[in-house]
Short mmCIF file of the C-alpha atoms (twelve columns), coordinates in Angstrom:
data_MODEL
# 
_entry.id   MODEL 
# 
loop_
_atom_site.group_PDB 
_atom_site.id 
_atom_site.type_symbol 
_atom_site.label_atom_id 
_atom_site.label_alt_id 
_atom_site.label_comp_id 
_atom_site.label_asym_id 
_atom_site.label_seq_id 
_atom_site.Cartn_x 
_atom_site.Cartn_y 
_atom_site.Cartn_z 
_atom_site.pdbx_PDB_model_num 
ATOM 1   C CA . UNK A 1   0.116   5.153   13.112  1 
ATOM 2   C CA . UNK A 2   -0.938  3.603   10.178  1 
ATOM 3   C CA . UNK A 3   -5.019  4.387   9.751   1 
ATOM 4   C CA . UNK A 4   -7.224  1.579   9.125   1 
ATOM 5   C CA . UNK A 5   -9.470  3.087   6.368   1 
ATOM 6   C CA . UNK A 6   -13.186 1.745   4.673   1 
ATOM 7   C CA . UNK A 7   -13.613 1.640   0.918   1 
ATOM 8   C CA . UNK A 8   -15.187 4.835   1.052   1 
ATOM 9   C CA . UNK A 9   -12.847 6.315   3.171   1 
ATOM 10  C CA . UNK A 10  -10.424 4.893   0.622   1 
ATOM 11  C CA . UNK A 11  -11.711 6.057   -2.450  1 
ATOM 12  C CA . UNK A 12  -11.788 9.521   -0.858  1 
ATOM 13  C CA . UNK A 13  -7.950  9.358   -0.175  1 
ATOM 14  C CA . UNK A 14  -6.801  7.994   -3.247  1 
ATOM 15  C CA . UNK A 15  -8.139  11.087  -4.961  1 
ATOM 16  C CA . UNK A 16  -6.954  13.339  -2.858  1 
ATOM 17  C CA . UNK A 17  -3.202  12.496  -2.247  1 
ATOM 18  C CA . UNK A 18  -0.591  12.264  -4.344  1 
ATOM 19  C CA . UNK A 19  0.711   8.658   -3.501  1 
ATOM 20  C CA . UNK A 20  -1.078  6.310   -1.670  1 
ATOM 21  C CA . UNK A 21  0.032   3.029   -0.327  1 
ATOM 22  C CA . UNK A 22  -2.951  0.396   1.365   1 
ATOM 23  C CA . UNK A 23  -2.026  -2.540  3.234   1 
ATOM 24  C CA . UNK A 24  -5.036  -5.175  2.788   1 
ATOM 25  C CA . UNK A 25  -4.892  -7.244  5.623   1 
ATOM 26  C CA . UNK A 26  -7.240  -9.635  8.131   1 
ATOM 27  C CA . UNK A 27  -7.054  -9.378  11.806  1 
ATOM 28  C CA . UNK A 28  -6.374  -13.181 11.591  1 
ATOM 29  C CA . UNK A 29  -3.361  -12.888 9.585   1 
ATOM 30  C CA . UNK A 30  0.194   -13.480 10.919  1 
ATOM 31  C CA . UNK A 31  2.017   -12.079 7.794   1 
ATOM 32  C CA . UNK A 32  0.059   -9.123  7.792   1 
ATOM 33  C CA . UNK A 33  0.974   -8.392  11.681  1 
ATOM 34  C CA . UNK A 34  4.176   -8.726  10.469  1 
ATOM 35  C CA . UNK A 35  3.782   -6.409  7.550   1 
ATOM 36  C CA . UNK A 36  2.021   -3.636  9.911   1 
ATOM 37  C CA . UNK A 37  4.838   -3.847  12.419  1 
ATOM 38  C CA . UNK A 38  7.383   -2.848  9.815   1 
ATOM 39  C CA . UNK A 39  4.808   0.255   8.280   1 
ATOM 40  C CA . UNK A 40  4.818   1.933   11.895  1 
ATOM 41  C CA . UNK A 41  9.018   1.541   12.745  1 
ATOM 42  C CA . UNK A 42  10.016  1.978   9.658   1 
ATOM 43  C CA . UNK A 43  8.286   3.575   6.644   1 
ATOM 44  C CA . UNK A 44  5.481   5.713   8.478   1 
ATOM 45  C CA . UNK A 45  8.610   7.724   10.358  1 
ATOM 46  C CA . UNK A 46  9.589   8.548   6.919   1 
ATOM 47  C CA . UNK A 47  6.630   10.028  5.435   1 
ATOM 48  C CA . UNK A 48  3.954   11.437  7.858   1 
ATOM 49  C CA . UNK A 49  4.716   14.602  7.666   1 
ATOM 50  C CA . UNK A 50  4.420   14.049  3.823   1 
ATOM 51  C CA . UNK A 51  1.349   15.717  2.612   1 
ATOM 52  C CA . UNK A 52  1.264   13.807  -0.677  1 
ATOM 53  C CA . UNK A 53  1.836   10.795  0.428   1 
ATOM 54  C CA . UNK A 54  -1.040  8.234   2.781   1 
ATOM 55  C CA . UNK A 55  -0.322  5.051   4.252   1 
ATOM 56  C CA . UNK A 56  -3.155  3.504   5.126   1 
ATOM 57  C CA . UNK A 57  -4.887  -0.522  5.891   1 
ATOM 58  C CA . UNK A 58  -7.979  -1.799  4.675   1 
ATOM 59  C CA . UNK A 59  -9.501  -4.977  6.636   1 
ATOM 60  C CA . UNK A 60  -10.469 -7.477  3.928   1 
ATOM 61  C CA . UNK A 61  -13.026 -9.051  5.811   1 
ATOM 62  C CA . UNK A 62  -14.773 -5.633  6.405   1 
ATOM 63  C CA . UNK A 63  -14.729 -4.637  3.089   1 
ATOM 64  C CA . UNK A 64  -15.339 -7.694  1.061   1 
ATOM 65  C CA . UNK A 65  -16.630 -5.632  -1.732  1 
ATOM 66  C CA . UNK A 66  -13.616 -3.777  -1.791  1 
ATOM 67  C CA . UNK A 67  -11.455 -7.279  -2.180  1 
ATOM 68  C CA . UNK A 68  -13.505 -8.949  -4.807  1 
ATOM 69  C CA . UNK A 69  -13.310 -5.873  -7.238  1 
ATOM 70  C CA . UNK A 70  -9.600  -5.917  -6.765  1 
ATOM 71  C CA . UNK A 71  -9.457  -9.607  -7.087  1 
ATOM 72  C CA . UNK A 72  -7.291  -9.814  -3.743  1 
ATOM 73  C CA . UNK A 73  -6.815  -13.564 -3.432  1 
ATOM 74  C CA . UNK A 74  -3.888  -13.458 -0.749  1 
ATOM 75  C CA . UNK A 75  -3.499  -11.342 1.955   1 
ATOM 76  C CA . UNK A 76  -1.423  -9.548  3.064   1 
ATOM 77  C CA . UNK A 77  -1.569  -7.465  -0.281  1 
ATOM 78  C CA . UNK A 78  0.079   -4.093  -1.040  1 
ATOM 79  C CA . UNK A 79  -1.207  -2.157  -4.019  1 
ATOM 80  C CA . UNK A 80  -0.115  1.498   -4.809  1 
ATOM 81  C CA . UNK A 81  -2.143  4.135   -5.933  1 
ATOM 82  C CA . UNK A 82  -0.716  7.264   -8.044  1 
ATOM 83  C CA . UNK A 83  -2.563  10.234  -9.038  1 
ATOM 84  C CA . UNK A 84  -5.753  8.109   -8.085  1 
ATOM 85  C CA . UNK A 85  -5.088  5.555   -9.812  1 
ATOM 86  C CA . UNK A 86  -3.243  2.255   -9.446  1 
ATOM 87  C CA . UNK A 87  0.423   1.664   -10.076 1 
ATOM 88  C CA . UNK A 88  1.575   -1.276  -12.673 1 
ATOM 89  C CA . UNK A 89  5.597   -1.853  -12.082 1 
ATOM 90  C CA . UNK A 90  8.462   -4.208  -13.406 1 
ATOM 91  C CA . UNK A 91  8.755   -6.964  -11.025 1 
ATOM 92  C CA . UNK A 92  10.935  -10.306 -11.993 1 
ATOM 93  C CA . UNK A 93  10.110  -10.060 -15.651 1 
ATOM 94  C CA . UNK A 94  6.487   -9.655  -15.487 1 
ATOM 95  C CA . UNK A 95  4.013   -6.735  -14.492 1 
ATOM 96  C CA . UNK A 96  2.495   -6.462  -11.390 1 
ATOM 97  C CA . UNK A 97  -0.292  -4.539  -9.478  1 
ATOM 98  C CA . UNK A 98  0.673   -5.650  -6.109  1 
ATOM 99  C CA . UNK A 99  2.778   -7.172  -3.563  1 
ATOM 100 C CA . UNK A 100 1.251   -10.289 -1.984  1 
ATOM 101 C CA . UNK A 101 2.957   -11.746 0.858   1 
ATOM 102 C CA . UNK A 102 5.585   -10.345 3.515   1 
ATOM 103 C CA . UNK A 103 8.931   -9.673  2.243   1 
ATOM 104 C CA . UNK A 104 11.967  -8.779  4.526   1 
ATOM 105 C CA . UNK A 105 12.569  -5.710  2.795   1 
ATOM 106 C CA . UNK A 106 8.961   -4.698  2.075   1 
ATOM 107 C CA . UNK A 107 10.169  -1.011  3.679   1 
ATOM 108 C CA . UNK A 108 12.808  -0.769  1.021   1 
ATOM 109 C CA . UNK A 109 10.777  -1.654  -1.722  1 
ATOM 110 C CA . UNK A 110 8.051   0.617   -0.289  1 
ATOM 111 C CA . UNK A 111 10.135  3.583   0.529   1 
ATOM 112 C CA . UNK A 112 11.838  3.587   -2.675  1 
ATOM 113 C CA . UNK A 113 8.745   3.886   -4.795  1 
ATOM 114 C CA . UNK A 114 7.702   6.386   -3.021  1 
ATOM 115 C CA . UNK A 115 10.742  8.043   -3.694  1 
ATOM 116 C CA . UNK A 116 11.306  7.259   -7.333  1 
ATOM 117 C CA . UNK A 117 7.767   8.409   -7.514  1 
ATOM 118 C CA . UNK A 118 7.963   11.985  -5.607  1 
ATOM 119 C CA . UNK A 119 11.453  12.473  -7.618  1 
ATOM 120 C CA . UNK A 120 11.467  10.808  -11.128 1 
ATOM 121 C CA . UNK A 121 14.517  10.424  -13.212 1 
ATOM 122 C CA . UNK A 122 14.862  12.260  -16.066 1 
ATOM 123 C CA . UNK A 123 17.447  11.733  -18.727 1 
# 
C-alpha cells in the first residue's frame, strides 16, 4: 500500500531513504486514481521489501505549502528524490524534475529509475 504522507512526514523520508518516489495527487483527480492504481499492482510489489527505496503520496490540497514551494501546477505529479534530494533527468530533449500527467507506462519508467539508480552503469 502506497502511504499517503504530510510534508513533514515527507521531509523526514526523503532523508532517510535512499530513493524516494511521491505521487502528488487530489482526491478529486481521475488521472491520479489512475496513477495510484498502477503504484499498488505493479511497482509497490516490486520494491517493498526494498529498504532504500519509499513510495509514497502527498495530497496537494492538504499540503498546499508543500505544492507552491515545488511549483506543482498539474496534478498528478511524480518527482523523485535521491540521496535527499531531487532528481533532474533527460526527458525528450529537455530536463525535467517531474512527471506530470498519467502515462501508460508510468511503472516502466518508474521501475527503471529505480533500477538504473540502485545499479548504475559504469563504463
Amino acid at each position: 500500500m502506497v502511504k499517503v504522507v504530510t510534508q513533514v512526514e515527507l521531509e523526514k523520508i526523503i532523508q532517510e531513504k535512499k530513493i524516494v518516489i511521491v505521487d502528488c495527487f487530489a482526491d478529486w483527480c481521475g488521472p491520479c486514481k489512475s496513477i495510484a492504481k498502477v503504484l499498488e499492482s505493479k511497482v509497490v510489489p516490486v520494491f517493498e521489501k526494498d529498504e532504500d527505496v519509499a513510495i509514497v503520496k502527498i495530497d496537494i490540497d492538504k499540503n498546499q505549502e508543500f505544492a507552491q514551494g515545488l511549483q506543482i501546477m498539474s496534478i498528478p505529479t511524480m518527482m523523485f528524490f535521491v540521496d535527499g534530494k531531487r532528481v533532474v533527468f533527460q526527458s525528450e530533449n529537455k530536463q525535467e524534475d517531474r512527471i506530470v500527467g498519467f502515462y501508460p507506462n508510468i511503472d516502466e519508467i518508474i521501475i527503471n529509475f529505480i533500477e538504473q539508480t540502485r545499479n548504475p552503469k559504469t563504463e
